[in-house]
N, CA, C and O atoms as a printed pandas DataFrame, in Angstrom:
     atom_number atom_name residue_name chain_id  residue_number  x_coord  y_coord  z_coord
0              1         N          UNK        A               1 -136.333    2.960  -39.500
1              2        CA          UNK        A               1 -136.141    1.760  -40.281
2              3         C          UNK        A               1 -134.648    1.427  -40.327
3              4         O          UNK        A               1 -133.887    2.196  -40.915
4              5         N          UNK        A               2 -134.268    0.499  -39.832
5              6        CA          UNK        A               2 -133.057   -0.491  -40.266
6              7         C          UNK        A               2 -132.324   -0.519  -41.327
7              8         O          UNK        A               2 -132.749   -1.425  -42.043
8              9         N          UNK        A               3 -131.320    0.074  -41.865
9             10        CA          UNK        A               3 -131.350   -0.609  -43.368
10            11         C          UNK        A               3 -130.378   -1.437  -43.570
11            12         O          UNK        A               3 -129.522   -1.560  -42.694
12            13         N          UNK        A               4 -130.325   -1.985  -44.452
13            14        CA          UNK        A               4 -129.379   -3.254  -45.273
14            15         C          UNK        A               4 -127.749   -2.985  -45.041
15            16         O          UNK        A               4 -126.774   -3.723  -45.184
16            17         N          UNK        A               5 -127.859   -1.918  -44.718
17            18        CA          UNK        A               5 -126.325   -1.480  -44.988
18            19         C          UNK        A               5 -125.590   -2.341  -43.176
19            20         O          UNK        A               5 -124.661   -3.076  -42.845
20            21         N          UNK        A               6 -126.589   -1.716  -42.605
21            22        CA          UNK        A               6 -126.488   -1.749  -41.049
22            23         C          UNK        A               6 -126.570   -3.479  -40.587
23            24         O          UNK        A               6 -125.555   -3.960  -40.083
24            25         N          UNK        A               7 -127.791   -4.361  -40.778
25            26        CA          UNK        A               7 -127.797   -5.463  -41.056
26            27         C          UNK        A               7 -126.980   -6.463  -41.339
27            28         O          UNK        A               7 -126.859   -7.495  -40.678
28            29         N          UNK        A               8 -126.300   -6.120  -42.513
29            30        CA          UNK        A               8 -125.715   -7.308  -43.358
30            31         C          UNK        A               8 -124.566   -7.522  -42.735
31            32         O          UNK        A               8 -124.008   -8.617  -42.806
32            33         N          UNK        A               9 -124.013   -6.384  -41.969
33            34        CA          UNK        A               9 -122.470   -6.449  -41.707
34            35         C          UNK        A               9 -122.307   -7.703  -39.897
35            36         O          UNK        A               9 -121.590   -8.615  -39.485
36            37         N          UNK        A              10 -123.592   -6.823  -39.394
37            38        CA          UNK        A              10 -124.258   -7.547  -38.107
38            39         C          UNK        A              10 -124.326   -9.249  -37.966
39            40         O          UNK        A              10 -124.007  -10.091  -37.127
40            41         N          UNK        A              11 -125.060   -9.210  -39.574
41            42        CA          UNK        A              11 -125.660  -10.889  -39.395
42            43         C          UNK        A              11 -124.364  -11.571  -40.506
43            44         O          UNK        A              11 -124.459  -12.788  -40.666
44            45         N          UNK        A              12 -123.289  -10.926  -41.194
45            46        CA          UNK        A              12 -122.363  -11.821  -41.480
46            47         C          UNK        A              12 -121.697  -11.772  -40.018
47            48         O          UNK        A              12 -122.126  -12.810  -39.516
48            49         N          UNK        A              13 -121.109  -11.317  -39.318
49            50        CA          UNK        A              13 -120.563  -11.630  -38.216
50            51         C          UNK        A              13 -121.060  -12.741  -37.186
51            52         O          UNK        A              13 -120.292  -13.535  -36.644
52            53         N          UNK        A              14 -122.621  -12.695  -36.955
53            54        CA          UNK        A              14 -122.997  -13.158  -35.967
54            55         C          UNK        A              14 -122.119  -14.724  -36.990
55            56         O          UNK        A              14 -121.162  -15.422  -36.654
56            57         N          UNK        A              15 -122.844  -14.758  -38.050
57            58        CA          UNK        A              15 -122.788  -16.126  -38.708
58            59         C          UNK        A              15 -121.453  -17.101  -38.603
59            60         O          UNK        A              15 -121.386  -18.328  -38.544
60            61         N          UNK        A              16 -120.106  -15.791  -38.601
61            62        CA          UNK        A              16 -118.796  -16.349  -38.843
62            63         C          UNK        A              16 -118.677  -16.650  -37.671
63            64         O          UNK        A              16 -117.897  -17.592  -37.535
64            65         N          UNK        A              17 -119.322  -16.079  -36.252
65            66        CA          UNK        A              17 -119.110  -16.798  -35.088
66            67         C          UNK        A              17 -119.648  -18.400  -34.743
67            68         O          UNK        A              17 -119.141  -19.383  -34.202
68            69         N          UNK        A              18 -120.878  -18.100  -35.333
69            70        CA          UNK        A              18 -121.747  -19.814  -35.253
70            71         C          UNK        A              18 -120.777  -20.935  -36.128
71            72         O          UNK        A              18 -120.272  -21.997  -35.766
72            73         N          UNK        A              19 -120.755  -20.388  -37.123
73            74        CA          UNK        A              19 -119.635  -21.434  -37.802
74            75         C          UNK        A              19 -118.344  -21.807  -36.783
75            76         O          UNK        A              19 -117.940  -22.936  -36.505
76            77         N          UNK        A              20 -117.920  -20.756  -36.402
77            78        CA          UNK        A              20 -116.244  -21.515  -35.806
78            79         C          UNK        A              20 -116.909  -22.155  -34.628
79            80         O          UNK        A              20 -116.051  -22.766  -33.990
80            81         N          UNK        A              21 -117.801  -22.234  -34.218
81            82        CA          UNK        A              21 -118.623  -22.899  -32.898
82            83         C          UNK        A              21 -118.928  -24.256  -33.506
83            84         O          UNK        A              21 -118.051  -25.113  -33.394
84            85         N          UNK        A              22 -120.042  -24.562  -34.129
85            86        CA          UNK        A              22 -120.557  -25.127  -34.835
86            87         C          UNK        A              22 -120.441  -25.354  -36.295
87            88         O          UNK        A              22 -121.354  -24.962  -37.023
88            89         N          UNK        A              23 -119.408  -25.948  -36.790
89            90        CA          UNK        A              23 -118.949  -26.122  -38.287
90            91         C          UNK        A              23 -120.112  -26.537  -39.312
91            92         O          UNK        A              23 -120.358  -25.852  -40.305
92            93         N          UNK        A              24 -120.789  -27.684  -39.002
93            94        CA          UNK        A              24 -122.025  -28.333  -39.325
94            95         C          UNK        A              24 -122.768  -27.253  -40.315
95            96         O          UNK        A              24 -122.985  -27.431  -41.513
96            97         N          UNK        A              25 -123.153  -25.938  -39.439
97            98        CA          UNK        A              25 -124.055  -24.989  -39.406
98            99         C          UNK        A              25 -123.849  -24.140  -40.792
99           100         O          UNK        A              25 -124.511  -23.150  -41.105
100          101         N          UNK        A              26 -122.619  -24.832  -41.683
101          102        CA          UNK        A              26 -121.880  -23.589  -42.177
102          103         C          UNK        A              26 -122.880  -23.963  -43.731
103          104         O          UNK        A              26 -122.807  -23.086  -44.592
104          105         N          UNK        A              27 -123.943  -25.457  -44.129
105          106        CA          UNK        A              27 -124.537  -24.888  -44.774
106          107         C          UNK        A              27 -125.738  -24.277  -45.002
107          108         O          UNK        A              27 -126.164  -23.914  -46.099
108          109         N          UNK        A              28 -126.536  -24.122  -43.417
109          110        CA          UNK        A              28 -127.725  -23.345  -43.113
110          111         C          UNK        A              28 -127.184  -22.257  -43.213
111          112         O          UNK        A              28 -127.596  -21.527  -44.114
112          113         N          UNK        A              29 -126.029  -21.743  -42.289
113          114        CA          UNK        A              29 -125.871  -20.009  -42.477
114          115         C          UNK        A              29 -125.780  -19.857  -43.919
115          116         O          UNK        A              29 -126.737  -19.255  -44.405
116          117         N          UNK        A              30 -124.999  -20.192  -44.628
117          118        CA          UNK        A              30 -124.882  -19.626  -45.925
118          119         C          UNK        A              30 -126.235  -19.871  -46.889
119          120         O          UNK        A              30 -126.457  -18.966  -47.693
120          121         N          UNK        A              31 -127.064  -20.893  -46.886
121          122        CA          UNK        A              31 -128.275  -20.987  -47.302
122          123         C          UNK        A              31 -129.243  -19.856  -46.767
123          124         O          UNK        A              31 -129.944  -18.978  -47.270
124          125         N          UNK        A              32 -129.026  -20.179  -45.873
125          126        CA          UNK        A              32 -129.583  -18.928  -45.059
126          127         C          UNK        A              32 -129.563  -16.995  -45.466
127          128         O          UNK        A              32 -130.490  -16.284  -45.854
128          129         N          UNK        A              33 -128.472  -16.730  -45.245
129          130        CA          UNK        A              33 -127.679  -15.896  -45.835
130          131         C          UNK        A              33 -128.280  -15.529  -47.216
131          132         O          UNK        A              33 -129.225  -14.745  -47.296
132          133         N          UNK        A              34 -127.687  -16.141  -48.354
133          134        CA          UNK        A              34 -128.565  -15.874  -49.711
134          135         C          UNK        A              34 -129.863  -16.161  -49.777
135          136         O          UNK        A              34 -130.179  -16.068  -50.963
136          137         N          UNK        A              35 -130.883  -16.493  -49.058
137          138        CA          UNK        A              35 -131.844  -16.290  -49.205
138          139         C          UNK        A              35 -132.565  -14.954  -48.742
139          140         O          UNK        A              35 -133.358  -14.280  -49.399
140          141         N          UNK        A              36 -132.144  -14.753  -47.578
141          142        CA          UNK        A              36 -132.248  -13.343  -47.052
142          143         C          UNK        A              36 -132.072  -12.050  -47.636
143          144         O          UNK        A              36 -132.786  -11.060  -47.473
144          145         N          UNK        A              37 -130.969  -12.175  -48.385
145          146        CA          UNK        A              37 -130.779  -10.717  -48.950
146          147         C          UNK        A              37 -130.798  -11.080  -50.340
147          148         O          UNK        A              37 -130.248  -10.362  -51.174
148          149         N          UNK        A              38 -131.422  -12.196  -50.664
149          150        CA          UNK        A              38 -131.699  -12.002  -51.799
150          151         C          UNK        A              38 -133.090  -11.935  -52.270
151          152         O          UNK        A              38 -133.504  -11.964  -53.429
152          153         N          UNK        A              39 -133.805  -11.832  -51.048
153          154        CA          UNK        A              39 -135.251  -11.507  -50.802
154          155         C          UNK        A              39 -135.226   -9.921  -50.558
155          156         O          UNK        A              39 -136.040   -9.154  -51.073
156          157         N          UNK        A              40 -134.037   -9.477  -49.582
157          158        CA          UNK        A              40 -134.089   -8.319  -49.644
158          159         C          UNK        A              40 -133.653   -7.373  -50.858
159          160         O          UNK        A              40 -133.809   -6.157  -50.750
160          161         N          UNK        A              41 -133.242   -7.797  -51.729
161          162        CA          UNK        A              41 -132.740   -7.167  -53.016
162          163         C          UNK        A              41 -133.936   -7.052  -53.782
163          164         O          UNK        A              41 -134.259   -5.943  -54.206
164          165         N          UNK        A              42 -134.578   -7.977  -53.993
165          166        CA          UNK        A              42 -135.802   -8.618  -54.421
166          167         C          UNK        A              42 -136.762   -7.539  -54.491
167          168         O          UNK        A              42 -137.105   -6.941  -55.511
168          169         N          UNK        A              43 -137.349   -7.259  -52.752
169          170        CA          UNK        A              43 -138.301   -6.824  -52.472
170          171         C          UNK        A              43 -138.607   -5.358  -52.660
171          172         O          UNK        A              43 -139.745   -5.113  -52.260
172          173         N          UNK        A              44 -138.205   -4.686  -52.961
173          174        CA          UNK        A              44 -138.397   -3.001  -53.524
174          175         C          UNK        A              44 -138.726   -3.025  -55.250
175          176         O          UNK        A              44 -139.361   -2.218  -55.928
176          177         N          UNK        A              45 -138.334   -3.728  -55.468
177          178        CA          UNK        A              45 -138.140   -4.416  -57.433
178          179         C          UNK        A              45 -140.008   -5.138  -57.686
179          180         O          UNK        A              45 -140.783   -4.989  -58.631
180          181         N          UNK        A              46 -140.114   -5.680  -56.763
181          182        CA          UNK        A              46 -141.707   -6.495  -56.882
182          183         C          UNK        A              46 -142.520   -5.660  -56.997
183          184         O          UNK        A              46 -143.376   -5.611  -57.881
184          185         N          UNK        A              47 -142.360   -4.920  -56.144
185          186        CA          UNK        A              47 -144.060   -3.681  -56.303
186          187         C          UNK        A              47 -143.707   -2.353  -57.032
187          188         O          UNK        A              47 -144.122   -1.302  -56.545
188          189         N          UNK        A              48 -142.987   -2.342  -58.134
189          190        CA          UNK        A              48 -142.692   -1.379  -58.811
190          191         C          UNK        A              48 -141.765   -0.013  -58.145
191          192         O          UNK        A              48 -141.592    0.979  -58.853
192          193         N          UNK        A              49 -141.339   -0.060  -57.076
193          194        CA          UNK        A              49 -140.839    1.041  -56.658
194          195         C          UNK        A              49 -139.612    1.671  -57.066
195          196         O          UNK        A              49 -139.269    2.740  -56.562
């Protein structure tokens, strides 16, 4: 399993690259972004674990 730690650092990077490419993009990535890990924060908390 993958974890969050490994991830987050991965997909902020990919993101800061799409942005300096594509400026436009900068409020999907970040929409993007907090929705993601804030689903992943989320999701261990929902089913009691």
């Amino acid at each position: 399993m993958t974890s969050v730690v490994f991830v987050q650092p991965l997909l902020a990077l990919i993101a800061g690259v799409l942005i300096l490419i594509v400026p436009r993009l900068l409020n999907y990535v970040i929409a993007g972004y907090l929705i993601l890990f804030g689903l992943a924060g989320l999701f261990p908390h929902l089913f009691g674990a």
